[in-house]
C-alpha positions in Angstrom: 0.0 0.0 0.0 3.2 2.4 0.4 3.7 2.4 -3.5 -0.3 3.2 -4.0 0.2 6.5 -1.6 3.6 7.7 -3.4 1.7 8.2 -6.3 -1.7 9.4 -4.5 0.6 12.5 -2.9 2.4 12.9 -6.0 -0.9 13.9 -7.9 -2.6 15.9 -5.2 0.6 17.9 -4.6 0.3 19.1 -7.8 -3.1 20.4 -6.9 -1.7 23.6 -5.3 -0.5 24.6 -9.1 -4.6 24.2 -9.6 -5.3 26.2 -6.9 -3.9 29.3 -8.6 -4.5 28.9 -12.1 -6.8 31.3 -14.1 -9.7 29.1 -15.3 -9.7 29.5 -18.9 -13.2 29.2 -21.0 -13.4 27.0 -23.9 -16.5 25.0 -24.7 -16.3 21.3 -25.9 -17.3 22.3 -29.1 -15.5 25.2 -30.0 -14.8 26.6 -33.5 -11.9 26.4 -35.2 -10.5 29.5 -34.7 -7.8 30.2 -32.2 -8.7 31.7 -29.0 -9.2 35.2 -28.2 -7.3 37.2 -26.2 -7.4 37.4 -22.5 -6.6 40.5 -20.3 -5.5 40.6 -16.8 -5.3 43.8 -14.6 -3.1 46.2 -17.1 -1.0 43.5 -19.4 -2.6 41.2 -22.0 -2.1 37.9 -21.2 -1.3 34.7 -23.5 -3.4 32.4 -24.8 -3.4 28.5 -25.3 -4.4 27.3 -28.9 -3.8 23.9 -30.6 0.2 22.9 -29.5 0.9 23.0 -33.1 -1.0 25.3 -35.1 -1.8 29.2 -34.3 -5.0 28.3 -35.8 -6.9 25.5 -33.8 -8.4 25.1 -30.7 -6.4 23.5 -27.9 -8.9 21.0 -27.7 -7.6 19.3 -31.1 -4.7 18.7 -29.2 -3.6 14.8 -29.0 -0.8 13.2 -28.3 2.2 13.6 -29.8 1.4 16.0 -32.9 -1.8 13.6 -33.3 -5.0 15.1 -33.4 -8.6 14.2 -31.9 -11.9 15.4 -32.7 -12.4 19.7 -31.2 -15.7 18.6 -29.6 -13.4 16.9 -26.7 -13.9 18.5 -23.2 -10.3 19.0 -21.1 -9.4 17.8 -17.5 -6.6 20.1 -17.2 -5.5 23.0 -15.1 -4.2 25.8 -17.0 -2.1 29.1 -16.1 -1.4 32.3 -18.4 1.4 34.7 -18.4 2.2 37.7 -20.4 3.9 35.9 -23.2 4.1 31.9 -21.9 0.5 29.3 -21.3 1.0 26.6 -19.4 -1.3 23.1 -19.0 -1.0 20.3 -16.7 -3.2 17.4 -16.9 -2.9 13.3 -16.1 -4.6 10.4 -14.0 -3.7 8.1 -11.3 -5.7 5.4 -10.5 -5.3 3.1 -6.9 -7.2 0.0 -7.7 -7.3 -3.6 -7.0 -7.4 -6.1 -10.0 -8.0 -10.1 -9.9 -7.2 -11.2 -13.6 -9.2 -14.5 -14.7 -10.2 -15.3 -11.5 -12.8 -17.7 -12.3 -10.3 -20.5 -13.7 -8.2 -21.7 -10.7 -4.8 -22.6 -11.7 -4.9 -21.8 -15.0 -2.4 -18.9 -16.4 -2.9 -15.5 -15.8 -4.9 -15.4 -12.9 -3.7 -13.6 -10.3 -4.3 -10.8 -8.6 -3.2 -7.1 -7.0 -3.0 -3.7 -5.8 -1.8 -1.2 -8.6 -1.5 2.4 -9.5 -1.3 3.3 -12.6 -0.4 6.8 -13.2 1.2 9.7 -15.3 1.0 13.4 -15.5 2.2 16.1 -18.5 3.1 19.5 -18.5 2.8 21.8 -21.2 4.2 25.2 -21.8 3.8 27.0 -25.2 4.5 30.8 -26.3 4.1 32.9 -29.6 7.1 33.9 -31.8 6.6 37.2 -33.2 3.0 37.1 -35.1 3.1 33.6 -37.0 5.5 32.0 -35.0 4.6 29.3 -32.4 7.1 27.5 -29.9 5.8 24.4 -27.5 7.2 22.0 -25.1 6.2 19.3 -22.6 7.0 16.7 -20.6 5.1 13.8 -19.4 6.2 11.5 -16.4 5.1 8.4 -14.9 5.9 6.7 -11.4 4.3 3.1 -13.1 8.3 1.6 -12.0 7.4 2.4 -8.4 3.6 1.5 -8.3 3.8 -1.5 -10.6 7.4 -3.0 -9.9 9.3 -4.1 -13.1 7.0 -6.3 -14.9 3.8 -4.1 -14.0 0.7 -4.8 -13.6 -1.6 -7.7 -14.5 -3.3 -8.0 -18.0 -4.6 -11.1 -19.3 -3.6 -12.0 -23.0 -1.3 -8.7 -22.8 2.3 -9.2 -24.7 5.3 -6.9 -25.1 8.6 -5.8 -23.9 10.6 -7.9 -21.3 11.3 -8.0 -17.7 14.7 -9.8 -16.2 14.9 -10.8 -20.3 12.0 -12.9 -20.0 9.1 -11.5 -22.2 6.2 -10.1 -20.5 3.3 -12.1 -20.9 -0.3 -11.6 -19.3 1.0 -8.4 -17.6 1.1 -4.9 -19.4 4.4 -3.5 -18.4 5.4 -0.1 -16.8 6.0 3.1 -18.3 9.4 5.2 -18.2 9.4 8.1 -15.6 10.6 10.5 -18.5 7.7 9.3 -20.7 8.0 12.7 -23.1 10.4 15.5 -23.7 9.9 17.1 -26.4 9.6 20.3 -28.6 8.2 21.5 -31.3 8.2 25.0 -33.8 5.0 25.7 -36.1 5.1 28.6 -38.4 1.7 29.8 -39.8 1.7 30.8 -43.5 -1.9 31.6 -44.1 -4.9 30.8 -41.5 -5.3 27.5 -43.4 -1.5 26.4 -44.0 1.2 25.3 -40.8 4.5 23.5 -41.2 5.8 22.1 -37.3 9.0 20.6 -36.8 8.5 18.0 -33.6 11.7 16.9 -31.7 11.4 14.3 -29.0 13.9 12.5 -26.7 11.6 10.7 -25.3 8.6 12.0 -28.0 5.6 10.0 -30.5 6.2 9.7 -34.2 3.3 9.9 -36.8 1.6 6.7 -35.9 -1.2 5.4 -35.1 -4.3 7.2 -33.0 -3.7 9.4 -29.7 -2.6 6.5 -27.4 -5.1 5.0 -25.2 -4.1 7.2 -22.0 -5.0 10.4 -23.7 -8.3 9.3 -25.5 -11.5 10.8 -24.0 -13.2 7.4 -25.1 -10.6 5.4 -22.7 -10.8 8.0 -19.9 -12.1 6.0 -16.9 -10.1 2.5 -18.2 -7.4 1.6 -15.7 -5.9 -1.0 -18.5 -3.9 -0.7 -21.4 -5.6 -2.0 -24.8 -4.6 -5.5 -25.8 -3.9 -4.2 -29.0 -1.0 -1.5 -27.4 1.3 -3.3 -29.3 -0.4 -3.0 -33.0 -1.9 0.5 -32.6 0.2 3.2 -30.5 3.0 1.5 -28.6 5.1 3.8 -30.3 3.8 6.8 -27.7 7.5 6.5 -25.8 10.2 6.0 -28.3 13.6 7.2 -27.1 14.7 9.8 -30.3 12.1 10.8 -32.9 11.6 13.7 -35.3 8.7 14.9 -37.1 7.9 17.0 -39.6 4.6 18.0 -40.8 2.2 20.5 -43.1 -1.4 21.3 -42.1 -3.7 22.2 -45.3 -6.7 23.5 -44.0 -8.2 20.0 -41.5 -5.6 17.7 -43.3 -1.9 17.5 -42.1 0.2 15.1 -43.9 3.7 14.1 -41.5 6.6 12.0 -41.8 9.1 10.9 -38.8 12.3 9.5 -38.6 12.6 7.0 -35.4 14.5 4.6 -33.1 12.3 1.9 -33.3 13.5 -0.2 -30.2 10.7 -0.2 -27.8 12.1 1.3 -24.1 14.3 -0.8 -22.4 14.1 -2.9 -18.7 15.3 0.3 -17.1 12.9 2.9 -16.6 14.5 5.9 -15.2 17.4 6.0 -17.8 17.6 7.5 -21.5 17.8 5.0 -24.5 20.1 5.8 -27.0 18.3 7.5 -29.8 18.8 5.1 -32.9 16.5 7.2 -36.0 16.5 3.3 -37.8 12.8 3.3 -38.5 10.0 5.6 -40.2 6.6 6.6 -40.5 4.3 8.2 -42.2 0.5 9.4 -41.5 -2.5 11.4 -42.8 -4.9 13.1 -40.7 -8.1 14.7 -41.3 -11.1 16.3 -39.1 -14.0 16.7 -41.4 -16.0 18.4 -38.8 -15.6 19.2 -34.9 -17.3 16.0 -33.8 -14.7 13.7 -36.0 -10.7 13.2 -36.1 -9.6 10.4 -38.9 -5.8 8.9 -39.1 -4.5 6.7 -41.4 -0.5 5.5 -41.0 2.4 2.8 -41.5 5.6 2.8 -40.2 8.7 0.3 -40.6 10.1 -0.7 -37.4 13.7 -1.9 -37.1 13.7 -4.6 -34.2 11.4 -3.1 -31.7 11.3 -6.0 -29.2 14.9 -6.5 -27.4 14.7 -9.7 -27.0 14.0 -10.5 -31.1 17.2 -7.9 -32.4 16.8 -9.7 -35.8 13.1 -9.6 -36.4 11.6 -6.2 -37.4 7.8 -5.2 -38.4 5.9 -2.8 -40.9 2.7 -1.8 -39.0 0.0 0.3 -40.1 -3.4 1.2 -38.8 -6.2 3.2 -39.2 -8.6 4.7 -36.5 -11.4 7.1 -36.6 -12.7 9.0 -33.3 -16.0 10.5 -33.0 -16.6 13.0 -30.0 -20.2 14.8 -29.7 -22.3 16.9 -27.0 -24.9 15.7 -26.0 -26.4 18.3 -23.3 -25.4 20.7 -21.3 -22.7 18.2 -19.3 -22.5 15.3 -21.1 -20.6 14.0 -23.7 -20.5 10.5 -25.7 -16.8 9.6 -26.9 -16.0 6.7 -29.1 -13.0 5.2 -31.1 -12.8 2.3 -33.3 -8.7 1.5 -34.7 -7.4 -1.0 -36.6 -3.5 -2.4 -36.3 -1.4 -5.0 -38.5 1.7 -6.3 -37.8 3.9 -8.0 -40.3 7.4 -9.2 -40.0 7.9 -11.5 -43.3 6.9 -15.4 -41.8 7.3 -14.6 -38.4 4.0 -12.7 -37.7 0.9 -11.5 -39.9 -1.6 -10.2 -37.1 -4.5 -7.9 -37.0 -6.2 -6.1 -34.3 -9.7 -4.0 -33.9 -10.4 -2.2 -31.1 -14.2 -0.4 -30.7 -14.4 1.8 -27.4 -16.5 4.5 -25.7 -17.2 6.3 -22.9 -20.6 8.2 -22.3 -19.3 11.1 -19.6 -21.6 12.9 -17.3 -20.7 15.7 -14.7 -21.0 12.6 -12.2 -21.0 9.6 -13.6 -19.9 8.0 -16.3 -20.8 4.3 -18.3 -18.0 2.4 -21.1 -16.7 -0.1 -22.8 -14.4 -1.7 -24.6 -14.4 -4.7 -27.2 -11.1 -6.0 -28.6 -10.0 -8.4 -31.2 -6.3 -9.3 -31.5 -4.6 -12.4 -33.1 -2.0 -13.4 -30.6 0.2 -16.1 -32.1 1.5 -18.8 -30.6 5.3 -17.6 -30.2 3.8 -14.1 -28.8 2.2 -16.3 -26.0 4.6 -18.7 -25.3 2.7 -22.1 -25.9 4.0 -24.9 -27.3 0.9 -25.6 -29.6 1.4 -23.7 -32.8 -0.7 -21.1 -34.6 -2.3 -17.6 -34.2 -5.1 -17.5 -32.0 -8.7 -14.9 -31.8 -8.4 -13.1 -28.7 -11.9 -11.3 -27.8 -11.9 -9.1 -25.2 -15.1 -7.5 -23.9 -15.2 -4.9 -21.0 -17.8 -2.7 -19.1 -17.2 -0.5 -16.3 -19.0 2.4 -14.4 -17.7 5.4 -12.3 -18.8 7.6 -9.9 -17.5 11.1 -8.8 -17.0 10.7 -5.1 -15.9 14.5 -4.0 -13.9 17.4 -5.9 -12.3 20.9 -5.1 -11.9 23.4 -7.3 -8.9 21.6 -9.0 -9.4 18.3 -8.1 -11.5 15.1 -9.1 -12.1 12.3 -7.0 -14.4 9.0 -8.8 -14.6 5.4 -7.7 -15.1 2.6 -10.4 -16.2 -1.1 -11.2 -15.5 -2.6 -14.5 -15.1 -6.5 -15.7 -13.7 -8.3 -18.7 -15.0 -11.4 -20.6 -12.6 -13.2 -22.7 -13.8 -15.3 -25.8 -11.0 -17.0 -26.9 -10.0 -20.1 -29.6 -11.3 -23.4 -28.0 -7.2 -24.2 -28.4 -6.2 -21.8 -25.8 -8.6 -23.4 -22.8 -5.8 -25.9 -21.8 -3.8 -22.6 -20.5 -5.9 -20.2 -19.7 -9.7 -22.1 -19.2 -12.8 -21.5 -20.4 -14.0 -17.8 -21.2 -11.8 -16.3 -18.7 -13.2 -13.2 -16.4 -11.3 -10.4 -14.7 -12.3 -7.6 -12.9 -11.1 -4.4 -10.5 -12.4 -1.8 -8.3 -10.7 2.1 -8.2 -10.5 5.3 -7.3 -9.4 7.5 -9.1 -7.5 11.1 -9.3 -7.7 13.5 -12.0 -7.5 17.8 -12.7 -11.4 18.5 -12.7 -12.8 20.1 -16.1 -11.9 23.4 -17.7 -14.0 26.0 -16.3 -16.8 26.4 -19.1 -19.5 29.5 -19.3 
């Protein structure tokens, strides 16, 4: 229970930043146009727009230089100065999981206390008229809360712990989980070019990862599908560069493609052996659309040889639908392919229907999981289906702060060849709490 209340203070001490922000206005489904102006006793004060356009609303922000749809309301606290905006949002959640506890003996099941947890700062300022400079940095205490091979998952693959491959657990993140900066210069109202530098950063892959999607927002766990879609949200030395035409932005990044390594408190060395390229376009305020590949040179460790061309696809659809509530879904697609080694797809349909109190979502997942990515002995690629409903509650907020309890469970329909190791239609489930900044003052 010490490693839960490390990361409980670490959250609420950043609370007192809250305290003295200036609550900034900026409705869920806000225009396109930057923000106005703001004025504070005798000096005009900065304004936050998009992190990479002079042009958009802050609320298209992503992560990385992705984008999600404008109608997305922010848990965040801001601040303004006279030329510098500052943001700070994240999450921690103290739960208790038991992973398929209804198959005794069988793999996976097990059960435990965890926090998962990260929080990003932003800071961005104007250069002269056109000009627009940005920087954050995201942390994470997951090494501390979760212990080296993290926390739980069933079916979950990817990375290594002790240089054993982590199977059925989804492993920590890094405690520098982003550093990076980026420079967007505005040629007209309709036309940006960014350059994005990040040590650690995101290349152009894939959709906002599953931490920073409004539609995954109460879900302690990682997707199954983290490895398909947007594992690529820590890589250690990545540069983007990228042109906005009106709601398209076409970008290309250079890459290390090595996944992070067993330490998590160090720097990898930056490699810039893989690439990527995606398109992005919001049609409207309520939709953000991404389409991307990427060739990765040997991402896992413990395969050096063995390298992958992924690409995916994902659209997100975020809409109003009162006064306080909001309905938030994504659907994404992922494929692997590394020559004969592995051919595997992977779907992922979530969304989260958000009320000033409450909130009701879900998740369904498909992912082929071969045999070799599970360690069995019986040969083949296997259906994973992963179904998941959960409900929060808001328990008690300050001005700055948002306290909810939650209840979710999992059902997992799986090939009939998988039941000698893991049962039949495993079930897992957790109860939280869970901290978070409270929503962006809106008039």
């Amino acid at each position: 229970m010490k490693k839960f209340w490390i990361t409980a203070l670490s959250l609420l001490s950043l609370s007192a930043f809250g305290q003295h922000e200036h609550h900034h206005t900026m409705p869920a489904d806000s225009s396109r146009n930057s923000m106005s102006g703001m004025h504070a006793g005798h000096g005009q004060m900065a304004t936050m727009t998009h992190s990479y356009s002079l042009s958009l609303p802050m609320n298209r922000n992503g992560s990385g230089t992705g984008w999600q749809p404008d109608a997305t309301p922010m848990y965040a606290w801001m601040a303004h100065g006279s030329k510098w905006t500052y943001m700070m949002h994240g999450s921690v959640f103290l739960r208790y999981t038991a992973q398929n506890f209804g198959n005794s003996g069988k793999r996976g099941q097990e059960s435990a206390f965890s926090a998962p947890n990260w929080v990003m700062g932003m800071a961005q300022r104007r250069v002269g008229k056109n000009g627009l400079f940005t920087a954050s940095m995201m942390l994470s205490l997951d090494r501390l809360t979760e212990g080296g091979n993290g926390y739980p998952l069933l079916f979950q693959t990817g990375e290594s712990w002790k240089d054993a491959p982590l199977i059925d657990r989804q492993h920590p993140h890094d405690l520098i989980s982003g550093l990076s900066v980026g420079y967007t210069q505005r040629l007209s109202q309709k036309v940006d070019v960014t350059a994005y530098l990040g040590y650690p950063g995101e290349p152009a892959l894939g959709p906002a990862a599953f931490m920073h999607r409004f539609s995954a927002m109460n879900n302690p766990d990682a997707t199954l599908s983290h490895h398909w879609q947007d594992a690529t949200h820590i890589v250690f030395g990545v540069a983007t560069l990228g042109v906005r035409i009106g709601q398209v932005k076409l970008e290309g990044s250079s890459f290390t493609g090595r996944e992070p390594d067993e330490n998590r408190y160090n720097f990898d060395k930056p490699r810039f052996d893989s690439y990527s390229y995606r398109v992005s376009w919001n049609p409207s305020a309520t939709w953000s659309l991404q389409a991307s590949r990427a060739y990765l040179k040997s991402p896992e460790s413990l395969k050096p040889t063995e390298n992958v061309d992924r690409t995916t696809a994902s659209a997100q659809n975020n809409r109003r639908l009162g006064r306080d509530s909001w309905l938030a879904t994504t659907a994404a697609w992922g494929y692997n392919q590394s020559g004969d080694h592995h051919n595997e797809h992977s779907a992922l349909l979530e969304s989260n229907w958000q009320h000033p109190k409450w909130a009701v979502y879900g998740r369904y997942e498909w992912v082929q999981k071969s045999a070799e990515e599970l360690a069995l002995a019986t040969p083949g690629v296997f259906d994973v289906n992963a179904i998941t409903l959960g409900y929060s509650r808001q328990l008690a907020r300050s001005k700055s702060l948002w306290l909810t309890a939650g209840i979710q469970g999992s059902i997992f329909l799986t090939d009939k060849a998988l039941e000698p190791a893991y049962g039949s239609t495993p079930v897992s489930g957790q109860v939280y709490l869970r901290l978070t900044p409270t929503i962006l003052s809106m008039n």
